[in-house]
C-alpha positions in Angstrom: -18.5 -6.1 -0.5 -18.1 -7.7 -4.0 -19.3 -11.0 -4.5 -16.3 -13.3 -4.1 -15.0 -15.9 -7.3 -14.4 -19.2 -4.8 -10.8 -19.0 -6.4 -9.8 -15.7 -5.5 -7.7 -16.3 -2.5 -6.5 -13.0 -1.6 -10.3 -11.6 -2.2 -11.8 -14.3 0.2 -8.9 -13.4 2.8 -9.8 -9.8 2.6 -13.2 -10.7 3.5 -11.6 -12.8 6.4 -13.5 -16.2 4.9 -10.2 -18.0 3.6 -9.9 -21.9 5.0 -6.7 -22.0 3.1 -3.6 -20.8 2.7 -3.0 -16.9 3.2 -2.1 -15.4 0.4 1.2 -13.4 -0.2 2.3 -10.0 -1.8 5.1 -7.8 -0.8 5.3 -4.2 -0.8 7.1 -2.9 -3.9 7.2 -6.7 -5.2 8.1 -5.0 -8.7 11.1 -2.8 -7.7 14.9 -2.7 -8.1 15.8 -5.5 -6.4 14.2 -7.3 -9.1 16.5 -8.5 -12.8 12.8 -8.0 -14.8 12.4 -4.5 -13.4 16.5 -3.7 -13.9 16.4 -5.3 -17.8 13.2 -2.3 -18.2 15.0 0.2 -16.7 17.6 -0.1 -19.8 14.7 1.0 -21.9 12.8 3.7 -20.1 12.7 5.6 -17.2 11.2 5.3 -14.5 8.3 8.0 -14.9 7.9 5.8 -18.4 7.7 3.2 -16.6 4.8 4.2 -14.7 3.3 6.6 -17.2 3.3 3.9 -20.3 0.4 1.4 -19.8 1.6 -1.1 -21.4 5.3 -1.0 -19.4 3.4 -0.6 -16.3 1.7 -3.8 -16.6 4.9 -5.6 -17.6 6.3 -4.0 -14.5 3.5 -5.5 -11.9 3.6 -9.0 -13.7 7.3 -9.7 -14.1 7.3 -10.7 -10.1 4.0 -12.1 -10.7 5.4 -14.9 -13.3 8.7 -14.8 -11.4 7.4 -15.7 -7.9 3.7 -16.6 -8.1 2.4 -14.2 -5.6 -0.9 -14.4 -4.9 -1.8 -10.3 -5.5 -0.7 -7.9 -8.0 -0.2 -4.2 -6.7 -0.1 -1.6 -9.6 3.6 -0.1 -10.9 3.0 3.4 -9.9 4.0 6.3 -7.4 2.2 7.6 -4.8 3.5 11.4 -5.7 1.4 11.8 -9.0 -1.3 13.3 -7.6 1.0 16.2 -5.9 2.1 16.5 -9.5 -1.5 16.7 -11.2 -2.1 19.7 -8.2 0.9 21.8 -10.0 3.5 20.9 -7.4 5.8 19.1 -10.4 7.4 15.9 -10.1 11.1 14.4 -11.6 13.0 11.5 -10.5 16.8 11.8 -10.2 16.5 8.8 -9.0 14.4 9.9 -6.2 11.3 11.8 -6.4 11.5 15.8 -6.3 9.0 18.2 -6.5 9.2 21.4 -8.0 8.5 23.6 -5.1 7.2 22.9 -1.7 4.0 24.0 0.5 6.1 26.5 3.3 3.3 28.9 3.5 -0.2 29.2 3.9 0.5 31.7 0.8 2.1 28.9 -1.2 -1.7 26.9 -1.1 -3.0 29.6 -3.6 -0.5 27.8 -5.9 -2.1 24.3 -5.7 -4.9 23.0 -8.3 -7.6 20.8 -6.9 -10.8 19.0 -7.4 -12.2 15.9 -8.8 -12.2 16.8 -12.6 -8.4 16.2 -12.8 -8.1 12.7 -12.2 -8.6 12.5 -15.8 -4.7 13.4 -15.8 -4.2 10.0 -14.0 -6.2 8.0 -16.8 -2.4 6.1 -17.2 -3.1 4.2 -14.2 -6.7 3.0 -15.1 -4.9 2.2 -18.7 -2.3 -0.1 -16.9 -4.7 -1.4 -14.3 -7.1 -2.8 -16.8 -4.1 -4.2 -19.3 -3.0 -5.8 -15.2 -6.2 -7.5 -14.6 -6.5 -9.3 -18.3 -3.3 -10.3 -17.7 -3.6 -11.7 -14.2 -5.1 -15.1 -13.7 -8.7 -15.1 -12.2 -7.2 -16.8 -8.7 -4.9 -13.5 -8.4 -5.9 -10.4 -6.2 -4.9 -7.3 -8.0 -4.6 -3.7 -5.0 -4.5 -0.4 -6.6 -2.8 1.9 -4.2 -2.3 5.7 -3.3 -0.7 8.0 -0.2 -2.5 8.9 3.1 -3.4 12.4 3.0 -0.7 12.8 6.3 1.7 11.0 4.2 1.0 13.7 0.9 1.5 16.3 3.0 4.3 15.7 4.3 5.9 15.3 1.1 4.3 18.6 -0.3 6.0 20.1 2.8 9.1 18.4 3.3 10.1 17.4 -0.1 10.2 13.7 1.6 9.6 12.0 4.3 12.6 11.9 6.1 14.1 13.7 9.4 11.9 14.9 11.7 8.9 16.6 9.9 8.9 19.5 12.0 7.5 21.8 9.1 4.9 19.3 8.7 4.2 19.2 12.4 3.7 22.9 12.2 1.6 22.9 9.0 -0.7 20.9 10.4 -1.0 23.7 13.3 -0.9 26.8 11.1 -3.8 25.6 8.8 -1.8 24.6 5.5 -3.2 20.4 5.9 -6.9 21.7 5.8 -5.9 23.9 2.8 -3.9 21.9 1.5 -6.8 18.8 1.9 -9.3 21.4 0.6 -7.4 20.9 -2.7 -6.4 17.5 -2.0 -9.7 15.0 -0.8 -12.1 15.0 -3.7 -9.0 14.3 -6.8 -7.6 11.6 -4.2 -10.4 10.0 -3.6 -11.3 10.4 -7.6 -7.6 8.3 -8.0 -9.0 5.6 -5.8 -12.1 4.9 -7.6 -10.6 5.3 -10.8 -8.5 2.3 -10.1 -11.5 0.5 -8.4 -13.5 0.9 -12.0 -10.4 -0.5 -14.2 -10.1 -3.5 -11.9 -8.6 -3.4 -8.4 -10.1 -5.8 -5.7 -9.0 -3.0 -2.8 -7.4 -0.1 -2.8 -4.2 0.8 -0.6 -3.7 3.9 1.3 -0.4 3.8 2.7 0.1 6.1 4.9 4.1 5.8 5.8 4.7 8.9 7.8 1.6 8.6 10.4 4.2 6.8 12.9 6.1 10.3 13.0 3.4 11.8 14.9 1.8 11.1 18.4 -1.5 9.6 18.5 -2.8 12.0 19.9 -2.1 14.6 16.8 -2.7 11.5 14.8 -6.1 11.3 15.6 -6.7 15.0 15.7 -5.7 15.5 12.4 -5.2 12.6 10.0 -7.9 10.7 11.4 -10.5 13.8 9.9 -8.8 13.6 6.5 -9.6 9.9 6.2 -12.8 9.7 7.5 -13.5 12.7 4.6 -11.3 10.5 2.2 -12.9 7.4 3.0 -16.8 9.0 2.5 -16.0 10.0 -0.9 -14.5 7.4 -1.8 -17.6 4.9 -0.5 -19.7 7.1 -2.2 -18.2 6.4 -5.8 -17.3 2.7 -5.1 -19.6 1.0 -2.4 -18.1 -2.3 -2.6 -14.9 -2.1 -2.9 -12.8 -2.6 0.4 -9.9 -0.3 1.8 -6.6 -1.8 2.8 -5.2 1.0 5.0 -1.3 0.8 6.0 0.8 2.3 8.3 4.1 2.6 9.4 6.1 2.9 12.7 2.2 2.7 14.4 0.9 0.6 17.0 -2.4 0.4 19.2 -2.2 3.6 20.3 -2.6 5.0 16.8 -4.8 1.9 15.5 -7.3 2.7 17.7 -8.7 5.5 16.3 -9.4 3.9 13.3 -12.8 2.6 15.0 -15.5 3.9 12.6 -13.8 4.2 9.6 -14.7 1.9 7.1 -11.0 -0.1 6.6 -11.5 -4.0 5.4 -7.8 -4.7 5.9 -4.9 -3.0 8.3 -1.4 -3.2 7.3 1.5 -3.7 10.2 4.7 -3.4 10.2 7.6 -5.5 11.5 7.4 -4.0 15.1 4.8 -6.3 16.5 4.1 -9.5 16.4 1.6 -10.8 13.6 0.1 -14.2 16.2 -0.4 -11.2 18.8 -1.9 -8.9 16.2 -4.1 -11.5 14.9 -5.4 -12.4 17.9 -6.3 -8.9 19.4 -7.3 -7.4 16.3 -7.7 -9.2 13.7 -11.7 -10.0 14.5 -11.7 -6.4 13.2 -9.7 -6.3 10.4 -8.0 -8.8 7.8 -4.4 -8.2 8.9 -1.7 -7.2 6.4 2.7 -7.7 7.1 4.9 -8.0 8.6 7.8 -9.9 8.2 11.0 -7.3 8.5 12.2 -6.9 5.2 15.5 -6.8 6.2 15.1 -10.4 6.9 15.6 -11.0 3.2 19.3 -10.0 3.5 20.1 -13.0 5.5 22.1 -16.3 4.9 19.2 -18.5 3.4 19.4 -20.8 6.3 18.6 -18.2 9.0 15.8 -17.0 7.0 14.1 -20.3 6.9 14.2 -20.5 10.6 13.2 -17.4 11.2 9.9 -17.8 8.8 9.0 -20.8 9.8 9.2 -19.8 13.7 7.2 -17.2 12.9 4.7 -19.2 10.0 4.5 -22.0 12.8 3.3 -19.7 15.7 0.8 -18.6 13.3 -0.4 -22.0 12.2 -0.8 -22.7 15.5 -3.1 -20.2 16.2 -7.3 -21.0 16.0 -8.7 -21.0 12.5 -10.6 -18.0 13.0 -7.6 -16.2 13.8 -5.6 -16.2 10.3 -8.7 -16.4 7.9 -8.0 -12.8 7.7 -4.3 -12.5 7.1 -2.6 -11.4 4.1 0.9 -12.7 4.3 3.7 -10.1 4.1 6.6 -7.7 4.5 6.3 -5.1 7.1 7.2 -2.6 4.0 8.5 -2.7 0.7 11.3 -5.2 -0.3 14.4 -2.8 0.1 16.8 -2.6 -2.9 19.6 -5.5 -3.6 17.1 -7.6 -1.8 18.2 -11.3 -3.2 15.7 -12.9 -5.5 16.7 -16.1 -4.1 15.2 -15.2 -0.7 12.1 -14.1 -2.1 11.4 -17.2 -4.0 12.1 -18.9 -0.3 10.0 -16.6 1.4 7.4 -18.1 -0.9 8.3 -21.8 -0.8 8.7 -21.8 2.9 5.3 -20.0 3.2 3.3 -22.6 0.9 5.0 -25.5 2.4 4.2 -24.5 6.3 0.5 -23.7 5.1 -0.4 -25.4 2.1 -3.6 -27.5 3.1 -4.1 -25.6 6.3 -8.0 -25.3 7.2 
């Protein structure tokens, strides 16, 4: 692993050695519900936004100097790479691809390999204008899709419903073509924003709770482990923060040999339990509900510090590994003020905890 600054909070948690306070940073912490992000959305679009270094790196550090999280996560989309394999991309305001992978046939139509990351450079432009800007004590994550989670978006166009085209794509071969193309630009993307400055690298993975465990394992788990080589290969030392939604043990325990630093929960389980049963294997990301934020300010402090306090309470060992968080992405209309006392409530409970 890299060598740690002693300041570097989020860094020294990821490496479960924090004494401190665990650090914070939310899931789309630069997003719509925010009045820096809405005041750039007057100006560009929101492919500009993520394409245009400089307005990328405004983007990730308008929460930053708003809040005072403790991590940075890279403005981006986790789509761009479907649109570098020929699968074109727009936003109206949600993504939508061009065309979508409903044959074996259509695979013939996707582009592939390591030499077009190059078309990603954008990101590695932002994420080096991100880290000069951050201050050395903040954590900075670059971030891209599971392979589970890209396919069923080259498939289903999202990832809602019930991914029943996925389901049979990954039975009538189209995810191992489809990964064939994928694996070695993907993990290119990751180590290209490992080398402009990010202290992990995210793989969200947000539709792996929409299959059973057991196809889970017989088929994402493969794509990973392939990822996850190529990735190590190009970048050694740089950890993997690997999240997934709508999972639980029964998924999470086929991660055993795969070489994840930090596991991200959602809001379905509770983070003491979590902690305690796996966090000796993992730093542990999440997992406050994000609809939380949405209520009266007085209910939300109760709620946090109930579940801050049972945390606190827990041995040392047990929360030198946690990254403090939402189970997702703040939602839209999410009030500021509730983040700003998500993060008061959360410094006050643990500030000077050993």
């Amino acid at each position: 692993m890299n060598s740690l600054p002693p300041s570097n909070l989020f860094l020294e948690t990821l490496n479960k050695r924090n004494k401190g306070r665990p650090p914070v940073w939310f899931m789309r912490q630069a997003g719509r519900y925010h009045s820096h992000y809405q005041e750039l959305k007057k100006k560009y679009s929101f492919t500009e936004i993520c394409k245009i270094p400089e307005v990328a790196c405004e983007a990730t550090m308008g929460p930053m100097r708003e809040f005072d999280f403790d991590a940075a996560i890279l403005f981006s989309d986790l789509l761009f790479p479907l649109e570098v394999m020929g699968m074109g991309l727009t936003y109206d305001p949600g993504p939508k691809l061009d065309w979508h992978l409903k044959s074996r046939a259509d695979l013939d139509r996707l582009r592939g390999g390591a030499d077009l990351v190059g078309e990603l450079d954008y990101q590695a432009q932002a994420m080096r204008l991100i880290r000069k800007a951050l201050p050395q004590d903040k954590g900075l994550l670059g971030f891209v899709g599971g392979p589970l989670t890209l396919f069923c978006y080259a498939v289903e166009g999202s990832h809602q419903g019930d991914l029943s085209e996925s389901q049979a794509g990954l039975l009538d071969g189209r995810f191992k073509g489809f990964n064939a193309k994928l694996l070695e630009l993907l993990a290119q993307n990751m180590a290209l924003q490992a080398r402009a400055g990010a202290d992990t690298i995210a793989v969200l993975d947000t539709c792996a709770g929409e299959f059973s465990p057991e196809i889970y394992a017989e088929y994402a788990i493969p794509a990973m482990r392939e990822l996850f080589r190529i990735f190590k290969q190009l970048c050694p030392n740089t950890p993997i923060t690997y999240y997934s939604k709508k999972t639980g043990p029964a998924h999470w325990k086929h991660l055993d040999g795969l070489p994840i630093d930090a596991m991200g929960i959602d809001w379905n389980h509770d983070i003491a339990e979590v902690l305690k049963t796996w966090g000796s294997r993992y730093a542990i990301q999440g997992n406050v509900d994000p609809d939380w934020l949405f209520l009266p300010a007085a209910e939300l402090e109760t709620r946090l510090r109930e579940v801050f306090g049972r945390v606190k309470a827990l041995s040392p060992e047990y929360r030198r590994g946690w990254v403090c968080g939402l189970g997702h992405g703040v939602l839209q209309k999410t009030p500021e003020a509730n983040v700003h006392l998500f993060l008061k409530i959360q410094k006050e409970v643990f500030g000077g905890s050993s």
